[in-house]
DSSP file (Angstrom, degrees, kcal/mol; ACC not computed):
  #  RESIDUE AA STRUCTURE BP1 BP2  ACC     N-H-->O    O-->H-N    N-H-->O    O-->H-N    TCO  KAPPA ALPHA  PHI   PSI    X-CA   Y-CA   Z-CA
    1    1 A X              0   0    0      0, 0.0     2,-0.4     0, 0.0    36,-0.2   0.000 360.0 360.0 360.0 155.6   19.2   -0.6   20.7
    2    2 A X  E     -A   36   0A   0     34,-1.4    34,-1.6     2,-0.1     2,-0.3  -0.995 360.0-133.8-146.7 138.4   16.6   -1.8   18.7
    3    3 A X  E     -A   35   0A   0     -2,-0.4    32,-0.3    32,-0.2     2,-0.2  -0.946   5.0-165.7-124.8 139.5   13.0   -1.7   17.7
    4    4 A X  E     -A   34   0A   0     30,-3.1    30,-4.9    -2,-0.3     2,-0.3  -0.901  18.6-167.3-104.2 135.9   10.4   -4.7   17.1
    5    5 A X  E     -A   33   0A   0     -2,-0.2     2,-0.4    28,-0.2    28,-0.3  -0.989   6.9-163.3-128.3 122.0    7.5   -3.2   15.4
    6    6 A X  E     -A   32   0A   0     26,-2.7    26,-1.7    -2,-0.3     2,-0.5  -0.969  13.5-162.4 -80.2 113.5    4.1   -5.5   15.1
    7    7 A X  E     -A   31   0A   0     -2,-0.4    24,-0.2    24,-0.2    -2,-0.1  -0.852  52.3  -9.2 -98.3 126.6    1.6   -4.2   12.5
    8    8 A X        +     0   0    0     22,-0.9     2,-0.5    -2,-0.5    23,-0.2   0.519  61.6 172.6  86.5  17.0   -2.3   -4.9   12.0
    9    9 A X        -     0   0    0     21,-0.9    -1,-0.2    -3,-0.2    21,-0.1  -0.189  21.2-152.0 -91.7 153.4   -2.6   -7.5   14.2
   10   10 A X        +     0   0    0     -2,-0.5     2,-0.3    19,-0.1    19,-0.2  -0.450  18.3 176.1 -97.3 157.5   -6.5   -7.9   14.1
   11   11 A X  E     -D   28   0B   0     17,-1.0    17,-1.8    -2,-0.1     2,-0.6  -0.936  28.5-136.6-161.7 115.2   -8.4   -9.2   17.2
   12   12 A X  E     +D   27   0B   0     -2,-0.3    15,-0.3    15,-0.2     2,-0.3  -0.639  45.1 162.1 -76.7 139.7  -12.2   -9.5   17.4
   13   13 A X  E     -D   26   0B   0     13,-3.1    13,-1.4    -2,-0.6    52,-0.1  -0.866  43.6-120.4-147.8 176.1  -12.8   -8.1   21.0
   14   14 A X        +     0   0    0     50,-0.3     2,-0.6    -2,-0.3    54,-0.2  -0.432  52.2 141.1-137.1  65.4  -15.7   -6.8   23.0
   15   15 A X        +     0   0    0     52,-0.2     2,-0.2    49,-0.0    54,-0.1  -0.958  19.9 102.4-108.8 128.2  -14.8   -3.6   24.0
   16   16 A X        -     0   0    0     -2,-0.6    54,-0.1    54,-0.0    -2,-0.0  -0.945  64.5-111.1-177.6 153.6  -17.2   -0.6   24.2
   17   17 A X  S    S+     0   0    0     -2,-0.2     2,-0.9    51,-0.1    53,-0.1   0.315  93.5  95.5 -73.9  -0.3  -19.4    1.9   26.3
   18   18 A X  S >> S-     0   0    0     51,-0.2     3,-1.7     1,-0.1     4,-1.0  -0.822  77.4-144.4 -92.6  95.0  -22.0    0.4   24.8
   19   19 A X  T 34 S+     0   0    0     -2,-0.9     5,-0.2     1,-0.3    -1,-0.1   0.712 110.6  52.6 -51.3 -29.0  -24.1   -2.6   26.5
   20   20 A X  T >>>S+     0   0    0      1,-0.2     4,-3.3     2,-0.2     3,-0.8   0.854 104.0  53.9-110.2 -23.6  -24.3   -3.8   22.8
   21   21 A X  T <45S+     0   0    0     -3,-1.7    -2,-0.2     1,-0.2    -1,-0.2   0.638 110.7  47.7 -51.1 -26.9  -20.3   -3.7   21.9
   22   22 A X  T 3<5S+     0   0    0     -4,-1.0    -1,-0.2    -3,-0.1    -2,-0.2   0.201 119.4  34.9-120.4  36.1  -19.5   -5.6   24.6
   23   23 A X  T <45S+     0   0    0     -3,-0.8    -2,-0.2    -5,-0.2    -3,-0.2   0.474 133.7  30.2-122.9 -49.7  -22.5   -8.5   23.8
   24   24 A X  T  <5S-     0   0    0     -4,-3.3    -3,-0.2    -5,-0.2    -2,-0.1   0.939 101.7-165.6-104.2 -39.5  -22.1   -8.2   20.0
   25   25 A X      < -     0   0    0     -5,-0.5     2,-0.2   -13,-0.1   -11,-0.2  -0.334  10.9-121.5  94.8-172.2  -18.2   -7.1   19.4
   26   26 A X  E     -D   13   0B   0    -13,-1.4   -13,-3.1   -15,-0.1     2,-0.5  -0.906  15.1-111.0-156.6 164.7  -16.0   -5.9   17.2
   27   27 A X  E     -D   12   0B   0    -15,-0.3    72,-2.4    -2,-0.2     2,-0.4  -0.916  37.8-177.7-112.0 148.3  -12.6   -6.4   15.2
   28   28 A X  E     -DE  11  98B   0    -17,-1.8   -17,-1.0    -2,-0.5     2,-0.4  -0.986  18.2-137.6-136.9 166.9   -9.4   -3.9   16.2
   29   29 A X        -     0   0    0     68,-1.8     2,-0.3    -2,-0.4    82,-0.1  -0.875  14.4-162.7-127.3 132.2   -6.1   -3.5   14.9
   30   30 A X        -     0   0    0     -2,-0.4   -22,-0.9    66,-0.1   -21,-0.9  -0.913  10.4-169.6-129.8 178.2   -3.2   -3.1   17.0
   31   31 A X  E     -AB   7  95A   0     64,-2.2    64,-3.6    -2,-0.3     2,-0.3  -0.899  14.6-175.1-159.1 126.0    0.2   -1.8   16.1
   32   32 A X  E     -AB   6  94A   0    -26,-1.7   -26,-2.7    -2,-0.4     2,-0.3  -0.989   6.7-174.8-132.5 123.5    2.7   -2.4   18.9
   33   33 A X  E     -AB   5  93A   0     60,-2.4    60,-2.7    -2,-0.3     2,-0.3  -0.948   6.2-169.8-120.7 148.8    6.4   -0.9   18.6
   34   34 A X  E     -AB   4  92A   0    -30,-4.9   -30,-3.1    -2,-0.3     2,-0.4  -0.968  12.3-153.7-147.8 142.4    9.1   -2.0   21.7
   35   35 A X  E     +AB   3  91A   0     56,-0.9    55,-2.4    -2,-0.3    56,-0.7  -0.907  35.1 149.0-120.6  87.2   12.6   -0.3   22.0
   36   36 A X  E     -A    2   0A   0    -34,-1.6   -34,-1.4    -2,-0.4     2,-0.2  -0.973  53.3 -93.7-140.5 170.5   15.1   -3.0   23.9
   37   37 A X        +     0   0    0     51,-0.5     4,-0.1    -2,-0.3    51,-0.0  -0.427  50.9 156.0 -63.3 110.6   19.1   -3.8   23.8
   38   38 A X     >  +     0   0    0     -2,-0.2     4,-0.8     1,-0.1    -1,-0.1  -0.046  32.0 119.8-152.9  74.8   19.6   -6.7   21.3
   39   39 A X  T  4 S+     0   0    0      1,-0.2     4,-0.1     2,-0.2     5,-0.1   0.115  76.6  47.2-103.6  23.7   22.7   -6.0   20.6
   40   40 A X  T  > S+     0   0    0      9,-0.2     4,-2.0     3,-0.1     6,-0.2   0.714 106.6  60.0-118.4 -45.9   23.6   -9.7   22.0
   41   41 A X  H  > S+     0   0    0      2,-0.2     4,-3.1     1,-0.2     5,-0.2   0.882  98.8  54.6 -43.9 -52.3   21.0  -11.0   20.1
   42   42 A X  H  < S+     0   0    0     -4,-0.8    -1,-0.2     1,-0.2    -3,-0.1   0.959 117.7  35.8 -65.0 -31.3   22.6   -9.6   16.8
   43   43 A X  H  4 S+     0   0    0      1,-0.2    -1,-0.2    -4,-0.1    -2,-0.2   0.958 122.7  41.3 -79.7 -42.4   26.0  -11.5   17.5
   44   44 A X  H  < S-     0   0    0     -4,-2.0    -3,-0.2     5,-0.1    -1,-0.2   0.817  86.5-145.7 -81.0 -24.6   24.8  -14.5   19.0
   45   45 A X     <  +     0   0    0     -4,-3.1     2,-0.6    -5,-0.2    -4,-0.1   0.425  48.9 139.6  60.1   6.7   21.4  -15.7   16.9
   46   46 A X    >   -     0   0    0     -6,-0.2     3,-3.6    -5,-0.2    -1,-0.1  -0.737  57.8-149.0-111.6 126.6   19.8  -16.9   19.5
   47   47 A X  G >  S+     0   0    0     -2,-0.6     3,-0.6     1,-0.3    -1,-0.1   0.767 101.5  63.2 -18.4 -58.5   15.9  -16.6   20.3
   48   48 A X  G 3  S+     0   0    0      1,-0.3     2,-0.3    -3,-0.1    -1,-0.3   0.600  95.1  62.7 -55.3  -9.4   16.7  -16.7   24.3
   49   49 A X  G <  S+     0   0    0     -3,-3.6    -1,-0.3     2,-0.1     2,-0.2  -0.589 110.8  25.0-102.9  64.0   18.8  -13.1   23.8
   50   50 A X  S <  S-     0   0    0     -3,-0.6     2,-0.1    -2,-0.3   -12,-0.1  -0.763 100.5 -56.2 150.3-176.1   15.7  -11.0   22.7
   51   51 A X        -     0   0    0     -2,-0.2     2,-1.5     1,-0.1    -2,-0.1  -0.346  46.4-120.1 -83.8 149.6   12.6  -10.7   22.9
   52   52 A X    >>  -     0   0    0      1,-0.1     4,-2.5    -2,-0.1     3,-0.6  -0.610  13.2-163.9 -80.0  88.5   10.2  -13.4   21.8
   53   53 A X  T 34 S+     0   0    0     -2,-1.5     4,-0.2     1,-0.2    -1,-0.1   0.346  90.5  51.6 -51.8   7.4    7.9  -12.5   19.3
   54   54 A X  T >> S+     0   0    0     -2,-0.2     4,-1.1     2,-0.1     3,-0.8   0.721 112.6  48.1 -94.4 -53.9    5.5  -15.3   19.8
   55   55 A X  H <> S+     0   0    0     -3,-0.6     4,-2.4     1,-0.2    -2,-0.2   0.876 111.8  48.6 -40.9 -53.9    5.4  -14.4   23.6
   56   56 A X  H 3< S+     0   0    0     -4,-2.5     4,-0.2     2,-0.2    -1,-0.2   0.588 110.6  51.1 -67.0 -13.4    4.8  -10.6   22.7
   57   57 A X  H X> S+     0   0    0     -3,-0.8     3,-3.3    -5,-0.2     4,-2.4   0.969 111.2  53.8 -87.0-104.9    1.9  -11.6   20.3
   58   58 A X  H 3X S+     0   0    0     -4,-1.1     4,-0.6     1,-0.4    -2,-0.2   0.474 108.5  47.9  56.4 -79.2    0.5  -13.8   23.4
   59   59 A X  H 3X S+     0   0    0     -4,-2.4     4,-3.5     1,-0.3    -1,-0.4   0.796 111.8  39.3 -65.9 -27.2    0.4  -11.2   25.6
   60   60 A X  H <> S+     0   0    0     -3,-3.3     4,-2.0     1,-0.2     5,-0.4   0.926 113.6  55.3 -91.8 -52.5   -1.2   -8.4   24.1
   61   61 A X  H  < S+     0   0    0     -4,-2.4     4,-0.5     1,-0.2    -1,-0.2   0.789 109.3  55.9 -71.1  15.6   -3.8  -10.8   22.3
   62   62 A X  H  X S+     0   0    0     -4,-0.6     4,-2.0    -5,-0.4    -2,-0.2   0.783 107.8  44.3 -87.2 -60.7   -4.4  -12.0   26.2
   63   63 A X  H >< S+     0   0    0     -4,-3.5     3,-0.5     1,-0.2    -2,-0.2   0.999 103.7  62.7 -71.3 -30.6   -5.2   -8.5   27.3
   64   64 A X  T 3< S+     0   0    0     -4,-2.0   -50,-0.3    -5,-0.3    -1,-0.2   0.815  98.1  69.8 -40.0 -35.4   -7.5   -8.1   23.9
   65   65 A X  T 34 S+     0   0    0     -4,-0.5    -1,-0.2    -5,-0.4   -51,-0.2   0.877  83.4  70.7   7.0 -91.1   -9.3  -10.9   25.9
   66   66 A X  S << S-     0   0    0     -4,-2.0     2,-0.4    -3,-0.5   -52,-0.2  -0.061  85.8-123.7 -64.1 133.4  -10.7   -8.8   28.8
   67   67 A X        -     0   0    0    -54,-0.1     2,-0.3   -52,-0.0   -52,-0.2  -0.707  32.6-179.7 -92.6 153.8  -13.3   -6.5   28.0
   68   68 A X        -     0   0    0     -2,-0.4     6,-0.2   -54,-0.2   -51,-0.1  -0.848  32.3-138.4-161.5 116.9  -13.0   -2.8   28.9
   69   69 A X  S    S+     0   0    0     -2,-0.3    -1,-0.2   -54,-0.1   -51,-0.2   0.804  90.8  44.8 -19.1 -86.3  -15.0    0.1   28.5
   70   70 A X     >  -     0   0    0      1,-0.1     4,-0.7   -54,-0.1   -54,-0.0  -0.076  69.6-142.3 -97.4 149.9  -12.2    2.5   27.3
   71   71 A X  H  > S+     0   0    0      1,-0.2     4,-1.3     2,-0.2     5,-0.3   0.698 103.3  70.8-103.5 -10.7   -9.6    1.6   24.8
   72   72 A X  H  > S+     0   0    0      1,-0.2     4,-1.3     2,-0.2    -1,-0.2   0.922  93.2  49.0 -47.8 -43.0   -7.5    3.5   26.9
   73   73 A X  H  > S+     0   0    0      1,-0.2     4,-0.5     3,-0.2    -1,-0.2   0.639 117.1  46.8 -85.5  -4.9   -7.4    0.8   29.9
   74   74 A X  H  X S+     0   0    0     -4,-0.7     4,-2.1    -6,-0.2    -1,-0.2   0.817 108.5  47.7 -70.4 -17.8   -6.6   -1.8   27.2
   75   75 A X  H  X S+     0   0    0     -4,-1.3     4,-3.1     1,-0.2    -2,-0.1   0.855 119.9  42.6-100.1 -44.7   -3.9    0.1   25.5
   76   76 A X  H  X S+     0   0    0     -4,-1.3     4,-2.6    -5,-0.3    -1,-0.2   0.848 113.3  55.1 -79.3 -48.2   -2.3    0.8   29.5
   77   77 A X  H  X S+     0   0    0     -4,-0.5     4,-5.0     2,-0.2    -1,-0.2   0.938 102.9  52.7 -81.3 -52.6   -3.1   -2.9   30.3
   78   78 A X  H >X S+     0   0    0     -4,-2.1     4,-1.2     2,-0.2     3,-0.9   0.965 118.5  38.2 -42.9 -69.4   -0.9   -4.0   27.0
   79   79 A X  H >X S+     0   0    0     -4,-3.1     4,-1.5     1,-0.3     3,-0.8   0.912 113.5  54.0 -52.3 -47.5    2.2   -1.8   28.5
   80   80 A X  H 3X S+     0   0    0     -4,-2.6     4,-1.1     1,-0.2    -1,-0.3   0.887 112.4  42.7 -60.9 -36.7    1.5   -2.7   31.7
   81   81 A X  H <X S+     0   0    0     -4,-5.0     4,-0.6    -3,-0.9    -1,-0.2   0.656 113.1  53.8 -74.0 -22.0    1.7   -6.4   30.7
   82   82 A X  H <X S+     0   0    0     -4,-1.2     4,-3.7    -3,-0.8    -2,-0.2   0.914 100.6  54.9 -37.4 -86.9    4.6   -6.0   28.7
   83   83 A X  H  < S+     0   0    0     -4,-1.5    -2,-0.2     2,-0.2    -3,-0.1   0.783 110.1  49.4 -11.1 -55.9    6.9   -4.3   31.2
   84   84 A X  H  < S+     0   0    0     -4,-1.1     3,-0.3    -5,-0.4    -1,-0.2   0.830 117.1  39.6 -92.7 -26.5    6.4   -7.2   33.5
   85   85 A X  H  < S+     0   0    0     -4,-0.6     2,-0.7     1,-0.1    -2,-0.2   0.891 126.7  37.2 -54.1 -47.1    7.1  -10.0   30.7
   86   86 A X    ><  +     0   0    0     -4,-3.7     3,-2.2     1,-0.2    -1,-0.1  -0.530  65.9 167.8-141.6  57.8    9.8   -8.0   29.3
   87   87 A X  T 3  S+     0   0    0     -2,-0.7    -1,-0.2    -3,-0.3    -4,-0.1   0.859  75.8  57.8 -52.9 -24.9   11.8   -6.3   31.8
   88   88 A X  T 3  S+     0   0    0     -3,-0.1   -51,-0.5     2,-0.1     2,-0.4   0.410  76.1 118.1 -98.4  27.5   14.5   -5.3   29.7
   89   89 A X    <   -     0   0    0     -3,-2.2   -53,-0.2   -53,-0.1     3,-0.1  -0.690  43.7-169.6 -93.3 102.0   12.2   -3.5   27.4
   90   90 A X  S    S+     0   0    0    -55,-2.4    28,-1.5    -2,-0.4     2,-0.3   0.538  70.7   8.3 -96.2 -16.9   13.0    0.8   27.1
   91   91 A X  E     -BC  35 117A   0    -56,-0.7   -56,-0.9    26,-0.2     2,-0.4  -0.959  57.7-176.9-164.0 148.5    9.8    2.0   25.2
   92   92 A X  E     -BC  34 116A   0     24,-2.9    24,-1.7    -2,-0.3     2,-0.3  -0.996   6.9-164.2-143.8 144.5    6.6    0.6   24.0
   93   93 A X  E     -BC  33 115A   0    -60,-2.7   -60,-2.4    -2,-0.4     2,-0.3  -0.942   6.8-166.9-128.1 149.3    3.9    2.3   21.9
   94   94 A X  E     -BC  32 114A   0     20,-1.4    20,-1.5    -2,-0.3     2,-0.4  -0.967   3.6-171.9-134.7 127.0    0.6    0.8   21.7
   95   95 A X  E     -BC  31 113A   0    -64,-3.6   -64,-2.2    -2,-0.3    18,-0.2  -0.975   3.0-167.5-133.0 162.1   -2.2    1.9   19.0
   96   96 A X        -     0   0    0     16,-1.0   -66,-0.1    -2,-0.4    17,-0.1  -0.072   6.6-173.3-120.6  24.6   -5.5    0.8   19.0
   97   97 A X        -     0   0    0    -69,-0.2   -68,-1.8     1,-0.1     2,-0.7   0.289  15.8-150.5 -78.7 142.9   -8.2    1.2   16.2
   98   98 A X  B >   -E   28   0B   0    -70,-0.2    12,-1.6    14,-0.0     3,-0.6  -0.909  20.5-138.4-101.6 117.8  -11.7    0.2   16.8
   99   99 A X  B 3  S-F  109   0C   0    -72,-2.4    10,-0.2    -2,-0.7   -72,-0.2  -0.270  82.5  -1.1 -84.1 129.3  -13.0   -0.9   13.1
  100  100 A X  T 3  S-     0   0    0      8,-1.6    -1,-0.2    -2,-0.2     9,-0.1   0.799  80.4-166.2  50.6  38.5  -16.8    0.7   12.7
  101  101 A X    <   -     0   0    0     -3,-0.6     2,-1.6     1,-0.1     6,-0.3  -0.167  27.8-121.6 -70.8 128.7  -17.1    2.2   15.9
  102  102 A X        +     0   0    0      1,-0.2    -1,-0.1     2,-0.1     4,-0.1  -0.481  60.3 143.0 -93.9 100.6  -20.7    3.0   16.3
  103  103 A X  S    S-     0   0    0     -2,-1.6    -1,-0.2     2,-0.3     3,-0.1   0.409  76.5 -94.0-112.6  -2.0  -20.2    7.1   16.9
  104  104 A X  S    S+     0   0    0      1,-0.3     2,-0.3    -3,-0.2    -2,-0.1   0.880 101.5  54.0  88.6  28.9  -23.5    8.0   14.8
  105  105 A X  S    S-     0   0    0      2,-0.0     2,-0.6     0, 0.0    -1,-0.3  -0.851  98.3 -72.7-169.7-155.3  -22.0    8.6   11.4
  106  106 A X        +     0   0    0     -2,-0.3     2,-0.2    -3,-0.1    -4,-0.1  -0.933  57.9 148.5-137.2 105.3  -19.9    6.7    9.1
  107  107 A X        -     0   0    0     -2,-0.6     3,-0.1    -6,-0.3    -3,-0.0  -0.590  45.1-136.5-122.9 160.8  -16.6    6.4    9.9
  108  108 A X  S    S-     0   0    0      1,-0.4    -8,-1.6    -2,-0.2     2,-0.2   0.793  72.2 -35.5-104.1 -27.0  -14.0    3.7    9.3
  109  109 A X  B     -F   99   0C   0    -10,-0.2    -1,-0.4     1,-0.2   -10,-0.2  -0.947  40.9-124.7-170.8 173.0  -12.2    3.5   12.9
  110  110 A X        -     0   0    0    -12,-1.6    -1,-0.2    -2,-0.2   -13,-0.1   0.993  25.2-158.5 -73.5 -85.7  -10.9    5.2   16.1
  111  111 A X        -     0   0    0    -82,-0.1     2,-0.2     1,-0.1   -14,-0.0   0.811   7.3-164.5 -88.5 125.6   -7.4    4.8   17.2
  112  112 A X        -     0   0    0    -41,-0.1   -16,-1.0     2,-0.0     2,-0.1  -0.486  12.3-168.5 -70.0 166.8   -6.1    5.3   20.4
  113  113 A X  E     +C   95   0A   0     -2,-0.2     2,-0.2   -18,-0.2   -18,-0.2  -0.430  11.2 162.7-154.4 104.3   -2.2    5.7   20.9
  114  114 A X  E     -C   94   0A   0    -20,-1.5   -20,-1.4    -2,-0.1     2,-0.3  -0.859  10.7-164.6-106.2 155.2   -0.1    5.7   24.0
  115  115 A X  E     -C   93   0A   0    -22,-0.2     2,-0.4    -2,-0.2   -22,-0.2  -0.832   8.7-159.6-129.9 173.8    3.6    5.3   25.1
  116  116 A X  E     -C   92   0A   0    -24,-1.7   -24,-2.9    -2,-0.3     2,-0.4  -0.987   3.4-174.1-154.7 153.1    6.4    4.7   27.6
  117  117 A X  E      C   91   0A   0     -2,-0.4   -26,-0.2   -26,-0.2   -27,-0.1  -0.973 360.0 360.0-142.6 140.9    9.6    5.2   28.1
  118  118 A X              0   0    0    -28,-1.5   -27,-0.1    -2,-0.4   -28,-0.1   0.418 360.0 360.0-128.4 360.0   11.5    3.9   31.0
């Protein structure tokens, strides 16, 4: 077993509760870790036995794409999109931080965080 961890990757997006978050936007950071077999991978060296980091990059900045109220139905959209790319994929954690999230005080972000295990 093995884990691929992607850190910071930053995505301007327009998600919010806010009529004016999802006209004017925002940056977020995501941190995606995924759990799969690549123990074929390590002997063989070749892409097509693991996962494709260009592909897993791809997807997630696809759902960052779609606007959504809650960073909970992106975070669940990422796993869900994952999963169906990447069947052979045993855990994914998705965080989510929303950079300057307009909460009425001065903050630096949000985060969200979810998992799965299959």
């Amino acid at each position: 077993m093995g884990t691929i961890q992607f850190e910071n990757m930053e995505f301007f997006s327009f998600h919010g509760c806010f009529k004016e978050e999802q006209i004017i936007g925002t940056k977020f950071i995501v941190d995606l870790e995924i759990e799969s077999d690549t123990s074929e991978a390590e002997k063989s060296d070749r892409l097509h036995d693991t996962l494709d980091y260009v592909h897993i990059y791809q997807t997630v900045k696809n759902e960052m794409s779609q606007k959504s109220h809650l960073l909970e139905h992106v975070a669940r959209r990422i796993v869900d999109s994952i999963r169906v790319h990447f069947p052979s994929v045993s855990y994914i954690a998705v965080k989510i931080a929303k950079l300057n999230p307009p909460i009425g005080g001065k903050t630096g972000q949000v985060c969200y965080k979810t998992h799965w295990r299959g």
